[in-house]
C-alpha positions in Angstrom: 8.3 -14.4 -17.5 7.3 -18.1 -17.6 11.0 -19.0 -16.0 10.6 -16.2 -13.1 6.9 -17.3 -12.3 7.2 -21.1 -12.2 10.7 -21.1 -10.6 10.5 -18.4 -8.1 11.6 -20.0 -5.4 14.6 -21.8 -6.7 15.5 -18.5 -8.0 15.5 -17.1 -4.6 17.4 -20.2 -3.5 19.7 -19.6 -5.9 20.3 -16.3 -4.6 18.0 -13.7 -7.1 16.7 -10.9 -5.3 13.6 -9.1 -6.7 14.7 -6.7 -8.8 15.4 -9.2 -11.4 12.5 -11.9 -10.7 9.9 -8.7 -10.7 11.1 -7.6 -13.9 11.0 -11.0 -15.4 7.6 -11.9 -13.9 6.5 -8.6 -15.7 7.9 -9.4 -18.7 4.2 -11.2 -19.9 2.8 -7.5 -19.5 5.8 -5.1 -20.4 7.0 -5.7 -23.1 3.4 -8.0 -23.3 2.8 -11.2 -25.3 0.8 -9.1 -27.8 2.0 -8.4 -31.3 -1.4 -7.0 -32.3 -0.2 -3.1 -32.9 3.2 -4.3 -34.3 0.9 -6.7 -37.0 -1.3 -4.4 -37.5 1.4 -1.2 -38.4 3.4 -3.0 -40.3 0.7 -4.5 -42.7 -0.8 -1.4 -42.7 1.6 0.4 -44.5 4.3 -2.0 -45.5 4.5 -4.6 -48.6 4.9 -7.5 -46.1 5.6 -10.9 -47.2 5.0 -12.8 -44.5 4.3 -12.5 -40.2 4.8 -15.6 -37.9 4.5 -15.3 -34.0 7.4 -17.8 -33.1 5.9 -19.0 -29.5 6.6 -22.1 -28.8 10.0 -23.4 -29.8 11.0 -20.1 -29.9 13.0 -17.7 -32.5 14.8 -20.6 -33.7 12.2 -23.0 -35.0 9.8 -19.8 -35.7 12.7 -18.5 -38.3 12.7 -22.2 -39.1 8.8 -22.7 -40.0 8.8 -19.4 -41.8 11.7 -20.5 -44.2 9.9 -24.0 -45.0 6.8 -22.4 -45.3 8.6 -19.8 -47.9 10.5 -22.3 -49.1 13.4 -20.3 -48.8 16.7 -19.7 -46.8 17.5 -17.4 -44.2 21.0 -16.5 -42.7 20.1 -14.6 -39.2 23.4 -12.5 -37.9 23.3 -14.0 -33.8 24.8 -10.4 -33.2 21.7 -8.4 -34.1 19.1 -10.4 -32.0 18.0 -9.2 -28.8 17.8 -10.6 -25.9 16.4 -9.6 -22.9 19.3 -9.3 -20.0 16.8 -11.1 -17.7 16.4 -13.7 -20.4 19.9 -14.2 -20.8 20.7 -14.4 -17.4 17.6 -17.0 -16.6 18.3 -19.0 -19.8 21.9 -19.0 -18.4 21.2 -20.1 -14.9 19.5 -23.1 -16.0 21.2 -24.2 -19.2 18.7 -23.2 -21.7 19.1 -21.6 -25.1 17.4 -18.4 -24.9 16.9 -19.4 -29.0 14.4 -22.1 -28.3 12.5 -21.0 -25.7 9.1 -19.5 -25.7 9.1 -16.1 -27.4 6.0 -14.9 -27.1 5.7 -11.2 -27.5 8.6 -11.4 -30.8 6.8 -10.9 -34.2 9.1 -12.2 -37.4 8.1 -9.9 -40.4 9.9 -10.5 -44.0 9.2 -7.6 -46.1 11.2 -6.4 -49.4 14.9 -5.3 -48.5 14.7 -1.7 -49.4 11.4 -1.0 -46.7 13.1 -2.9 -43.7 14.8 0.4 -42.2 11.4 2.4 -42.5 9.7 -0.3 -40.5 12.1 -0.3 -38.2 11.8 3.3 -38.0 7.7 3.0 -38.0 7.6 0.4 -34.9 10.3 2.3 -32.9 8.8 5.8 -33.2 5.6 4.0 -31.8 7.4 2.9 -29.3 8.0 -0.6 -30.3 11.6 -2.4 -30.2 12.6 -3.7 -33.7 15.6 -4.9 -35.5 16.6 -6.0 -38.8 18.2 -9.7 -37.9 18.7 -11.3 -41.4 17.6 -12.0 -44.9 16.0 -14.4 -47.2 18.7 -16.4 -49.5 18.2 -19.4 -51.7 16.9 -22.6 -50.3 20.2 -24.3 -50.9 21.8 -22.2 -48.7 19.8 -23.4 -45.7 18.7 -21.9 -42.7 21.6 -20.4 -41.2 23.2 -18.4 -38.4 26.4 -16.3 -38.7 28.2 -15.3 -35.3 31.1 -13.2 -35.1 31.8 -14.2 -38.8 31.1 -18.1 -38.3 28.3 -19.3 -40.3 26.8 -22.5 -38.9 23.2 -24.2 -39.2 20.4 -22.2 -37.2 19.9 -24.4 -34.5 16.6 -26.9 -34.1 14.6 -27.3 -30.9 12.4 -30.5 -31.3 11.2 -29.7 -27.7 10.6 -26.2 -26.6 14.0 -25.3 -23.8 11.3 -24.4 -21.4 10.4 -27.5 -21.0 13.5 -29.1 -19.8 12.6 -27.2 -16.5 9.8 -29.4 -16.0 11.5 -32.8 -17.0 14.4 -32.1 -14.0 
């Protein structure tokens, strides 16, 4: 949303009609910025472990900051996180890791193994896109991403992607 509102016109430079800078612009409303109701489901009837709203710096440093603040490892399979195709193709445009840019709106909840599918379940039959992306290993192991079978370290963003928009 924040790429399709403060670069309109160098999208439509660029040749993007308004089907896809609408629905980007609308992404701060649908799917929202909110994770209220997702929060407030999923602690109501779930053993959670730990919530973290990974705005700035995006998924990336979120899963990062909620590792360190476990004191644990993650590996995150790349495969199983969405991204929004307007995302994508606006993080492409510019050269951006959709990873490390703003994701407001994305909630990261750790809970124990064996309730992940019925959350899932819960926050979809409300209506609510959700998806399992990884799990919690030993601190030694590090903070990881596997892709297609290659495991490499989950990448940093000391410096939100967003912002190199505003730097150019």
């Amino acid at each position: 949303a924040l790429i399709a509102r403060e670069k309109e016109a160098d999208l439509r430079d660029r040749g993007y009609g308004d089907d896809i800078v609408a629905r980007a612009q609308a992404y701060l409303y649908d799917p929202g910025i909110s994770v209220y109701r997702e929060a407030r489901l999923a602690r109501a009837k779930f053993d959670i472990h730990a919530m973290h709203d990974p705005t700035e710096g995006g998924l990336a440093m979120g899963l990062h900051e909620l590792a360190e603040a476990a004191g644990v490892g993650l590996l995150v399979d790349a495969q199983r996180i969405e991204i929004l195709p307007e995302c994508r193709t606006l993080c492409e445009e510019f050269g951006l890791d959709p990873l490390g840019t703003i994701a407001s709106g994305s909630l990261l909840i750790t809970l124990p193994a064996e309730e992940a599918d019925l959350l899932i379940e819960a926050l979809v039959a409300e209506n609510i896109p959700a998806s399992f992306i990884g799990r919690v290993q030993s601190r030694e192991m590090g903070t990881m991403l596997m892709n297609r079978g290659e495991v490499t370290a989950l990448p940093t963003f000391p410096r939100d992607e967003i912002t190199k928009l505003f730097a150019q």
